[in-house]
C-alpha positions in Angstrom: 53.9 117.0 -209.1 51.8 118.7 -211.4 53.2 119.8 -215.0 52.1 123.0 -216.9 52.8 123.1 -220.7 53.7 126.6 -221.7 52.4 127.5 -225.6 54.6 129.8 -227.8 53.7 133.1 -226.9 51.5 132.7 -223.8 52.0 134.9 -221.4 54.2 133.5 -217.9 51.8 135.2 -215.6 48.4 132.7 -217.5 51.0 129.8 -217.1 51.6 130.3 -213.6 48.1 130.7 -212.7 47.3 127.6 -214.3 49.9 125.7 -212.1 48.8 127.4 -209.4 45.1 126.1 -209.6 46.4 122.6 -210.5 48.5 122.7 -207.1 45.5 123.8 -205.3 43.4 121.1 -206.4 45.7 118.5 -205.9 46.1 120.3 -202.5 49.7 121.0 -202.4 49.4 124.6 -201.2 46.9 123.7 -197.8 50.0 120.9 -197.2 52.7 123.5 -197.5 50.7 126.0 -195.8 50.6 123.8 -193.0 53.7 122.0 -192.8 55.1 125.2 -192.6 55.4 125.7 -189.1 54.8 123.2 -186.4 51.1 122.4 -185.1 50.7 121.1 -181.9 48.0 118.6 -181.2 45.4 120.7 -180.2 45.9 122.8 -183.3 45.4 119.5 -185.6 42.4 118.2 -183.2 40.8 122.6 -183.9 41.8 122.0 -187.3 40.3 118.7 -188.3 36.9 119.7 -186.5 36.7 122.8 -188.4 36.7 120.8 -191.6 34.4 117.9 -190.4 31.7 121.1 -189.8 32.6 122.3 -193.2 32.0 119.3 -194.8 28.6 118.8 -192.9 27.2 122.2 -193.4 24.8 121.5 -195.7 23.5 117.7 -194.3 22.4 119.4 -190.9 19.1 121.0 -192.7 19.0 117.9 -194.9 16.6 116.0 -191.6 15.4 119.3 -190.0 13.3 119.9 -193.2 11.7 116.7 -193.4 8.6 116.8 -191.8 7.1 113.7 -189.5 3.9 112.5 -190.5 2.4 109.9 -188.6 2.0 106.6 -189.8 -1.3 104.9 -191.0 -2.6 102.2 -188.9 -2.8 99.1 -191.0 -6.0 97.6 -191.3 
């Protein structure tokens, strides 16, 4: 559980959004978000493909960029 040490003086509101990124980042608020109600398989199978294609945004130009040159005969 993550632990926010409030200075003297500093504000709640700076405190709490402190905790609150520390929650995210540990990923506390996607678990409770979700557990929240109940997801039926197919939800779970929509969800997890959703973040696979997140997560591989960026390698699907990665090969179609690379250009084939042929190779040289060896001599």
């Amino acid at each position: 559980m993550p632990e926010v040490d409030i200075k003297k003086g500093e504000p709640i509101d700076r405190a709490l959004k402190r905790l609150k990124g520390k929650m995210e980042s540990e990923g506390i608020i996607e678990e409770m978000r979700r557990l929240r109600s109940f997801e039926t398989p197919a939800q779970r199978t929509k969800r997890k493909a959703r973040a696979a294609a997140k997560r591989n945004r960026g390698n699907r130009f990665r090969f179609t960029l690379r250009e084939d040159k042929p190779k040289e005969e060896r001599s």
